[in-house]
C-alpha positions in Angstrom: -65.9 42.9 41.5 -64.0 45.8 39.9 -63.6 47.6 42.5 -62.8 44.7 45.2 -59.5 43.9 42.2 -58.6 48.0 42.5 -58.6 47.4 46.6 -56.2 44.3 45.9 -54.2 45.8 43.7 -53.5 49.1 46.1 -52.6 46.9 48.9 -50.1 44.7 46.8 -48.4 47.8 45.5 -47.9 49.1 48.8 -46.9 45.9 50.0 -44.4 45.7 47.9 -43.3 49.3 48.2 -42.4 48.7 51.4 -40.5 45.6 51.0 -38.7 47.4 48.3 -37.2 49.9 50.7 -36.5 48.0 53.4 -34.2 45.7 50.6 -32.4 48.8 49.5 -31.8 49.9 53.6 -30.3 46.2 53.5 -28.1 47.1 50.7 -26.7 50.0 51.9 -25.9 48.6 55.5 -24.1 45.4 53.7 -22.1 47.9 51.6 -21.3 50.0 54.7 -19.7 47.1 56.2 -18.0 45.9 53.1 -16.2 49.1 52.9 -15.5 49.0 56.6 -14.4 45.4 57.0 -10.5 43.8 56.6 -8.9 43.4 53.3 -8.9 39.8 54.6 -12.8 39.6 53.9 -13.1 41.5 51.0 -13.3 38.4 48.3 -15.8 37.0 50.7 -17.9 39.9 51.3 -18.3 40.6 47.8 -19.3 37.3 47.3 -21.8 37.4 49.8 -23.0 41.4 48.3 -23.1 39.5 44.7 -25.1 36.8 46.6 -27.5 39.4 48.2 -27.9 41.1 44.9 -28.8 37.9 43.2 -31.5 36.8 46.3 -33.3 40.7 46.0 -33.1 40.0 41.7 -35.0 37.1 42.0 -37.4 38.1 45.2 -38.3 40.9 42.7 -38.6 39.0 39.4 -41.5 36.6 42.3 -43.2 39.5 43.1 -44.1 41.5 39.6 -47.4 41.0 37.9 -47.3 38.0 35.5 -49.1 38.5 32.4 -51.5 35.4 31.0 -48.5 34.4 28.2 -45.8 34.2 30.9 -48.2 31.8 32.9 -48.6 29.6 30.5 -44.7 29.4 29.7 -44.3 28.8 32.9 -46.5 26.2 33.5 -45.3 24.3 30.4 -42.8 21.7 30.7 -38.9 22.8 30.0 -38.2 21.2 26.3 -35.9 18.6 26.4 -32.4 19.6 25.3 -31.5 18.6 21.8 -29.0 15.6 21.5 -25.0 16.6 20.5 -23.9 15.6 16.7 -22.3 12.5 17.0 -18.5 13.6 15.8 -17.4 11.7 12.7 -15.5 8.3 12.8 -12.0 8.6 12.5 -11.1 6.2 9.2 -10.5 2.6 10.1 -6.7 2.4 9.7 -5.7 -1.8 8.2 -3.7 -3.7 10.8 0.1 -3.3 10.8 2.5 -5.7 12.3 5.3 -5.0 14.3 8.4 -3.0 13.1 11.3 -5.4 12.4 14.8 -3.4 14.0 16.2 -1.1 12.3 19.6 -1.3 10.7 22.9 -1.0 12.0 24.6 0.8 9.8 21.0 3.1 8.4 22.6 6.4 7.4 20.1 9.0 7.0 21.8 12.0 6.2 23.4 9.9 2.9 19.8 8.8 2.1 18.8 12.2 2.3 21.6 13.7 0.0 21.6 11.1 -2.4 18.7 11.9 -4.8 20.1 15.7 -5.6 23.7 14.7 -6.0 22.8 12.1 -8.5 20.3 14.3 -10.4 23.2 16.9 -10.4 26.0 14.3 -12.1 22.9 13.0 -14.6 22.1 16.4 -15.9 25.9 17.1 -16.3 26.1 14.2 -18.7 22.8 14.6 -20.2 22.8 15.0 -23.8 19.9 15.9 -26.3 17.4 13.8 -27.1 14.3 13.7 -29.6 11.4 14.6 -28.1 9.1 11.7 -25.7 6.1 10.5 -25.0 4.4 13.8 -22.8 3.5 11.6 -19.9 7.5 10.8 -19.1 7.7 14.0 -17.4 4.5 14.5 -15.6 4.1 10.5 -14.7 4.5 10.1 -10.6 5.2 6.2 -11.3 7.1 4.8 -13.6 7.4 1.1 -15.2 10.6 0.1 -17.2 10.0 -2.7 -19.3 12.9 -5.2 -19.6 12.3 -6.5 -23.1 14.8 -9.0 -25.5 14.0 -10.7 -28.5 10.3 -12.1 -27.7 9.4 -8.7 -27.9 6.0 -7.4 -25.5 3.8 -10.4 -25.7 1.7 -8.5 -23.4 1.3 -5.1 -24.6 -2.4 -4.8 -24.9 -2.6 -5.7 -21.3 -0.5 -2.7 -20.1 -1.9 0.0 -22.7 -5.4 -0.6 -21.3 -3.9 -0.7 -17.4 -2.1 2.6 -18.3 -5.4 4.2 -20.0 -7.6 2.8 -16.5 -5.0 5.6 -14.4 -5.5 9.6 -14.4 -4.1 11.0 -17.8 -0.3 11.8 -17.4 0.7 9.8 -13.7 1.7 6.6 -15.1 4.6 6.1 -17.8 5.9 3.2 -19.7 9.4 2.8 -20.7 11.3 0.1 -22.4 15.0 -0.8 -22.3 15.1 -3.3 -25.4 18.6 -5.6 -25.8 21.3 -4.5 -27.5 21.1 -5.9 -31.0 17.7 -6.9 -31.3 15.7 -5.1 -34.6 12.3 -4.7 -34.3 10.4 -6.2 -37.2 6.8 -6.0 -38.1 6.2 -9.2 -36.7 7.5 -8.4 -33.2 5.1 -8.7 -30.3 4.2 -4.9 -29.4 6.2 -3.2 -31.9 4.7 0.3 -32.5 4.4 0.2 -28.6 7.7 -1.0 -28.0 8.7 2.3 -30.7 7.0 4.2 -28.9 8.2 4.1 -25.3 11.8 3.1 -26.4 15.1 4.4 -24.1 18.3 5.3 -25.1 19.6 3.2 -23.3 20.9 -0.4 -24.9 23.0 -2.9 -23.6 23.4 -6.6 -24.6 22.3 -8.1 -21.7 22.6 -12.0 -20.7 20.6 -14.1 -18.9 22.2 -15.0 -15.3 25.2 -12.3 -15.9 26.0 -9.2 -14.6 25.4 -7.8 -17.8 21.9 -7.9 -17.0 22.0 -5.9 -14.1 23.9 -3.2 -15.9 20.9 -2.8 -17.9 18.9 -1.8 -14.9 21.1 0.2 -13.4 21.5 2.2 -16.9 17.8 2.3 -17.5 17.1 3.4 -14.0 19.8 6.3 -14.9 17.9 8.0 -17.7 14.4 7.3 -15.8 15.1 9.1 -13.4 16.5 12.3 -15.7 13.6 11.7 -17.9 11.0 11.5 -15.3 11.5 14.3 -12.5 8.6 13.8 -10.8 8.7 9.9 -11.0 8.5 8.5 -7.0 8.6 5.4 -8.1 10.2 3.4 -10.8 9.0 -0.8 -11.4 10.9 -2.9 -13.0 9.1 -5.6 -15.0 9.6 -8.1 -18.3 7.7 -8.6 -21.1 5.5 -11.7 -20.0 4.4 -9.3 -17.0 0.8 -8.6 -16.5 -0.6 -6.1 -13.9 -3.2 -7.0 -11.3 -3.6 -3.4 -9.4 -4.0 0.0 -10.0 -1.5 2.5 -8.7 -4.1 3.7 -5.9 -3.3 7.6 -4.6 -1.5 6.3 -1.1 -0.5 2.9 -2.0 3.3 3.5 -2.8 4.8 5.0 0.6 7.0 8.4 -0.1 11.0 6.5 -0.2 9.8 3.0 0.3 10.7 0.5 -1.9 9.0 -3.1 -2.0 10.9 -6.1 -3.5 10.7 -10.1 -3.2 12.9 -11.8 -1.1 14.0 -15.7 -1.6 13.1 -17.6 1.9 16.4 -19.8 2.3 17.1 -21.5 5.8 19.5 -20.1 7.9 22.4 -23.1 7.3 22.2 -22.2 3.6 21.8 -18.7 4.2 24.9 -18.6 6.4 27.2 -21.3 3.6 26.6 -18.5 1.0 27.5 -15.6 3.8 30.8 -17.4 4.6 31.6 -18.1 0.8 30.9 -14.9 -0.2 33.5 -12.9 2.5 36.2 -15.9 1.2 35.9 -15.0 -2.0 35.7 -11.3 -2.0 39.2 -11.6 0.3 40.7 -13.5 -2.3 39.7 -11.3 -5.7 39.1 -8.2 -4.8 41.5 -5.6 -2.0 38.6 -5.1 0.1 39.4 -5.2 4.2 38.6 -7.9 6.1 35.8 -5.2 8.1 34.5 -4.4 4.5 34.4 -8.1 3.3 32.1 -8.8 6.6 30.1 -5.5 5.8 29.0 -6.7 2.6 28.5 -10.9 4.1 26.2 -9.2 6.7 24.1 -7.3 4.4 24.1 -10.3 1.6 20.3 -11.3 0.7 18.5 -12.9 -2.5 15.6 -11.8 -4.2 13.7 -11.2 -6.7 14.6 -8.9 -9.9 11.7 -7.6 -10.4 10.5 -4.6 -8.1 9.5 -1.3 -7.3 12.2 1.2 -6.1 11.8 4.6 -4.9 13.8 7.2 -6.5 15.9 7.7 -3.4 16.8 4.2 -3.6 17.0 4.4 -7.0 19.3 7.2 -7.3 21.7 5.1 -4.5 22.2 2.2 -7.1 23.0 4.3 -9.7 25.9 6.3 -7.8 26.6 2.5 -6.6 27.2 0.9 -10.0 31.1 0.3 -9.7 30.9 -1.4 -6.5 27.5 -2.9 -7.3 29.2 -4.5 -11.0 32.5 -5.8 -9.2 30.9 -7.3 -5.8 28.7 -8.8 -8.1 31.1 -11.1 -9.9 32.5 -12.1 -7.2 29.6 -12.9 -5.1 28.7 -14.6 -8.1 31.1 -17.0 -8.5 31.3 -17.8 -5.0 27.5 -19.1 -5.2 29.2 -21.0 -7.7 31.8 -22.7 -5.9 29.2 -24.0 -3.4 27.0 -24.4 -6.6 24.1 -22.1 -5.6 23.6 -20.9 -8.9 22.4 -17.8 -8.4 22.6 -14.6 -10.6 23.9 -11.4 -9.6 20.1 -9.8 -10.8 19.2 -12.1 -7.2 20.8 -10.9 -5.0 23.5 -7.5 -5.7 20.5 -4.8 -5.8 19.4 -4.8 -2.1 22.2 -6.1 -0.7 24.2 -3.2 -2.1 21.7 -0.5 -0.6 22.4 -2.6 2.9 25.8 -2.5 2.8 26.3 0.9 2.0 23.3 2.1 4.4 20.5 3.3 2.7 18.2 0.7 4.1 16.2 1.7 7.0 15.2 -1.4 7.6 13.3 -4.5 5.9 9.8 -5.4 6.8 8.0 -8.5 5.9 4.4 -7.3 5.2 1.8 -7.4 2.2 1.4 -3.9 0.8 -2.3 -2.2 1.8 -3.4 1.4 1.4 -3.2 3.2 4.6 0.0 1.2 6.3 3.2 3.9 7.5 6.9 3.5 7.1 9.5 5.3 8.0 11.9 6.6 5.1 14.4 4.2 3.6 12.4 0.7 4.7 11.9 -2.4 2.1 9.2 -3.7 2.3 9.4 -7.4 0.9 5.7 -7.8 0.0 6.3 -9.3 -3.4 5.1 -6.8 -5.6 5.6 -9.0 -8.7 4.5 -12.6 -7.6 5.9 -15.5 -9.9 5.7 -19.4 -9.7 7.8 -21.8 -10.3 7.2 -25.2 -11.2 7.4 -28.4 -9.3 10.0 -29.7 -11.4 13.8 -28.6 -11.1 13.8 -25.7 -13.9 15.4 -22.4 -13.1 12.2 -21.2 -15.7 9.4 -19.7 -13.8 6.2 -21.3 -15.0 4.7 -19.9 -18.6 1.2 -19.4 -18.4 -0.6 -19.8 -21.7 -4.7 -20.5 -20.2 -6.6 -19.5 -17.8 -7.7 -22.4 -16.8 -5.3 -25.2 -17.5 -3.7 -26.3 -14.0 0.3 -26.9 -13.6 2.2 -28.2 -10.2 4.1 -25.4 -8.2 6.5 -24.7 -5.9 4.9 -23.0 -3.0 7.3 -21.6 -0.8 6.7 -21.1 3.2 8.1 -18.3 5.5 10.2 -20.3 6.9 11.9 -21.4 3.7 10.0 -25.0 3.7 8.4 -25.9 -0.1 5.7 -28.1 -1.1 3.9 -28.3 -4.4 0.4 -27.7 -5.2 -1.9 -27.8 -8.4 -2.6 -24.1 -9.6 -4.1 -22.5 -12.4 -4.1 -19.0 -13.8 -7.6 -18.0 -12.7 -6.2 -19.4 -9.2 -3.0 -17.3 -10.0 -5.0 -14.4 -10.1 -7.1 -15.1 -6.3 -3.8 -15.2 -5.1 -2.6 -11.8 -6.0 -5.7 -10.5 -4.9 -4.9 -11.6 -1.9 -1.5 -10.8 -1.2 -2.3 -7.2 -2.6 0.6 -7.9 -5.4 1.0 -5.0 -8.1 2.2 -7.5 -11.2 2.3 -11.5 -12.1 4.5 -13.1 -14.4 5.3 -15.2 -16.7 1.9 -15.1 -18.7 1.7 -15.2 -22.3 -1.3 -15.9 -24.5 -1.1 -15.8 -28.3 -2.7 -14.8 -30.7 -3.7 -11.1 -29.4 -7.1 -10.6 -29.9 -8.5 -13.7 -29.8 -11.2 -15.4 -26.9 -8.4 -16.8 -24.6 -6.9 -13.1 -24.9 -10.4 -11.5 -24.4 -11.2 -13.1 -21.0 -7.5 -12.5 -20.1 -8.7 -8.5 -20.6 -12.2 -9.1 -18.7 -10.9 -10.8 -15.5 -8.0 -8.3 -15.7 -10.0 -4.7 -15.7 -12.4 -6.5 -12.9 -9.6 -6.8 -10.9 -8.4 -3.1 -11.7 -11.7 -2.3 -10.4 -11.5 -4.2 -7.2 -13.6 -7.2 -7.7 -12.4 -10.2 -6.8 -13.3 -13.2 -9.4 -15.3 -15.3 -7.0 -13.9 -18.5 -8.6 -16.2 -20.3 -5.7 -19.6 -18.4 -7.1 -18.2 -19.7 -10.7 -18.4 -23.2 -9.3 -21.5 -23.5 -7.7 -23.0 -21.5 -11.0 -22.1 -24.5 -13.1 -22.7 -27.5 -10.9 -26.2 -25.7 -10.6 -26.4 -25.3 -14.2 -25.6 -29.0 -14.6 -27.9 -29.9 -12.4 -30.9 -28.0 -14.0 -29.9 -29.4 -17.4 -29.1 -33.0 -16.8 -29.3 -34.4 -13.4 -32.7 -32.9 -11.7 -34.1 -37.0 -12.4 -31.2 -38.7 -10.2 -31.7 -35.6 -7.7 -35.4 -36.7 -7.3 -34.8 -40.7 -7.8 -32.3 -40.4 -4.8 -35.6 -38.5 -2.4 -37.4 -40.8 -3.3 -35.1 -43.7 -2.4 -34.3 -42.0 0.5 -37.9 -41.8 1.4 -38.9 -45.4 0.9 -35.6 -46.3 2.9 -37.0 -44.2 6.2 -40.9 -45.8 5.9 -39.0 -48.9 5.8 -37.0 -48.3 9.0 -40.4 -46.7 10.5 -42.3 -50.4 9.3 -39.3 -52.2 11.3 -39.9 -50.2 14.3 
């Protein structure tokens, strides 16, 4: 047997041998003509040689000896190729409706310019002050309090909503009415001494006076607060409903409330308002229109980018004397409205620092361009049914008062509400603040669910008002009424073997 494998192995060697030099007289023939051939031919000659070269690799890799391991790899099934890492889901992005047209007269450049030359003026005047509270200059938002003689009913609410955000990004400030002493009774006093501006001015309800206020405040803000992106206005009775989430305010985008009014009324307040600026002030006719075109109500209370901040201020002049005027041309068609409703944005129109205005509800994630409004009703606020121009005081949870509710489309209807109820509704519409809400004395139960359903919400849980409801019909159930549950089976039984008898 050994010497019949020896035999086998001679023959196979000079086998091959053979074969071996009859490839490499191939070769060298292939080559000869390669060299020889047409420049024509040369890429497809060498692709053929690299061919050839391939074919004699692989005839010789058949031939050699295999040993017993490369047998059995070969005779193995090829593994089965290991599936590709499925690539991370891009982050689910919250819908976003379609962008409203921009302005006609949106001047960029100004918007752009605005912040620095304010800054510049403020420093100029800027005189100097006893030291403040360390998170004024470090705070990234920053919430003006617009306080008068009932003090901060509500201060507890906002020192534990301040203490819920990072140390140093949120900052309280309080503009407090000319005139007004603080005693030791005064809702929020040491709080109220605490955060205290400069700034003072004897503000009136319904007057331009008022508006002077913010416009002053929002002056020494923003000198006190360089890093503030944002500056809320809010009152006393405020309460907030929503942390200041990294992402939630847009970089320059302001959010404010508009009032829904139908287009006749909307247009009878236009008209009056060009009349009347004609007559009292020596504004153009073109000017006049400028300001009717960009004339819209809303809401005091809102958030304002410093850009947009920074615009009002180096608008207060124009801001102060349109104001009047526009005022007492909603007046003479008796509107009633105050300047604080209306002379903020419609300055910032008129003058073009509005990109445009968006009607949306504010959600983490959603893009603007610079210089939009967003009117998502940061600060929502009811009214009650009955004619009052009052918003409604909320002073329990759960005690229910008839509303105004008022449509898109400017359409109202009324609607029983409570606070709790209140509350579902800012949830829902993603608002930042809610007012009017006032609940005396501090400290005591009322208060202390006030704080509970409060820091839920700050966490992100909704209070499931439903779950509440079933809970205590359950409970009333179990405790009192499980006998008339089981009386009314059983009369419900003994009616069906009746019908089944009849049949």
């Amino acid at each position: 047997h050994y010497q019949q494998k020896q035999h086998q192995q001679h023959i196979y060697h000079h086998q091959y041998s053979k074969e071996q030099q009859q490839q490499e007289q191939q070769q060298e023939q292939v080559l000869q003509q390669t060299l020889n051939g047409s420049a024509s031919s040369d890429c497809t000659r060498a692709a053929g040689l690299s061919d050839v070269h391939q074919g004699v690799a692989a005839a010789n890799a058949a031939r050699q000896p295999q040993t017993a391991v490369q047998a059995a790899s070969a005779d193995r099934a090829p593994a089965a190729a290991g599936k590709p890492p499925v690539p991370p889901r891009p982050p689910k992005r919250p819908w976003q409706p379609k962008m409203r047209p921009q302005e006609h007269n949106w001047n960029k450049e100004a918007f752009a310019v605005v912040e620095p030359q304010v800054m510049g003026s403020l420093f100029k005047q800027a005189q100097q002050h006893p030291d403040c509270p360390p998170e004024w200059s470090t705070a990234q938002v920053a919430v003006v309090m617009m306080l008068h003689d009932a003090g901060w009913p509500n201060h507890l609410v906002w020192g534990r909503w301040q203490a819920a955000h990072p140390p140093g990004s949120v900052a309280m400030l309080v503009h407090m009415k000319a005139g007004v002493k603080l005693q030791l009774d005064t809702p929020g006093c040491d709080a109220i001494s605490r955060n205290k501006l400069r700034t003072s001015v004897n503000s009136k309800w319904g007057d331009i006076s008022l508006v002077q206020a913010q416009l002053d405040s929002l002056a020494e803000v923003l000198r006190r607060c360089p890093n503030a992106t944002h500056v809320a206005i809010a009152s006393g009775h405020d309460i907030p409903v929503q942390l200041i989430q990294p992402g939630l305010l847009l970089p320059s985008v302001s959010l404010f409330g508009a009032y829904e009014f139908g287009e006749p009324e909307a247009r009878l307040l236009r008209v009056a308002s060009v009349e009347q600026l004609m007559e009292d002030t020596i504004l153009t006719e073109a000017e006049a229109q400028a300001w009717g075109r960009a004339l819209i109500f809303h809401h005091q209370w809102m958030v304002l980018s410093r850009q947009h901040a920074a615009a009002l201020v180096s608008l207060r002049r124009d801001i102060c004397v349109v104001g009047r005027v526009i005022q007492r041309a909603c007046d003479s068609v008796q509107a009633g409205m105050a300047p604080d409703e209306f002379i903020l944005i419609t300055a910032l129109r008129a003058h073009g620092f509005v990109h445009s205005i968006q009607r949306v509800e504010l959600k983490p994630g959603m893009r603007y361009p610079l210089g939009c409004l967003l009117n998502s009703y940061p600060t929502l606020v009811l009214f009650p049914a009955a004619t009052s121009p009052h918003p409604v005081l909320w002073t329990d949870l759960h005690k229910k008062i008839k509303c105004q509710v008022e449509k898109h489309t400017g359409q109202q209807y009324s609607k029983m509400f409570s606070l709790n109820e209140c509350l579902d509704i800012c949830m829902e519409r993603c608002a930042l603040f809610f007012r009017k809400v006032q609940i005396r004395p501090q400290g005591d139960e009322k208060h202390a669910a006030l704080l509970i359903t409060l820091e839920k919400m700050w966490a992100g849980k909704r209070r499931k008002a439903s779950n509440a409801i079933t809970t205590s019909v359950v409970a009333k159930a179990a405790n009192g009424s499980s006998s008339n549950i089981v009386s009314q089976r059983s009369s419900k039984r003994q009616h069906e073997d009746s019908q089944v008898g009849k049949v």
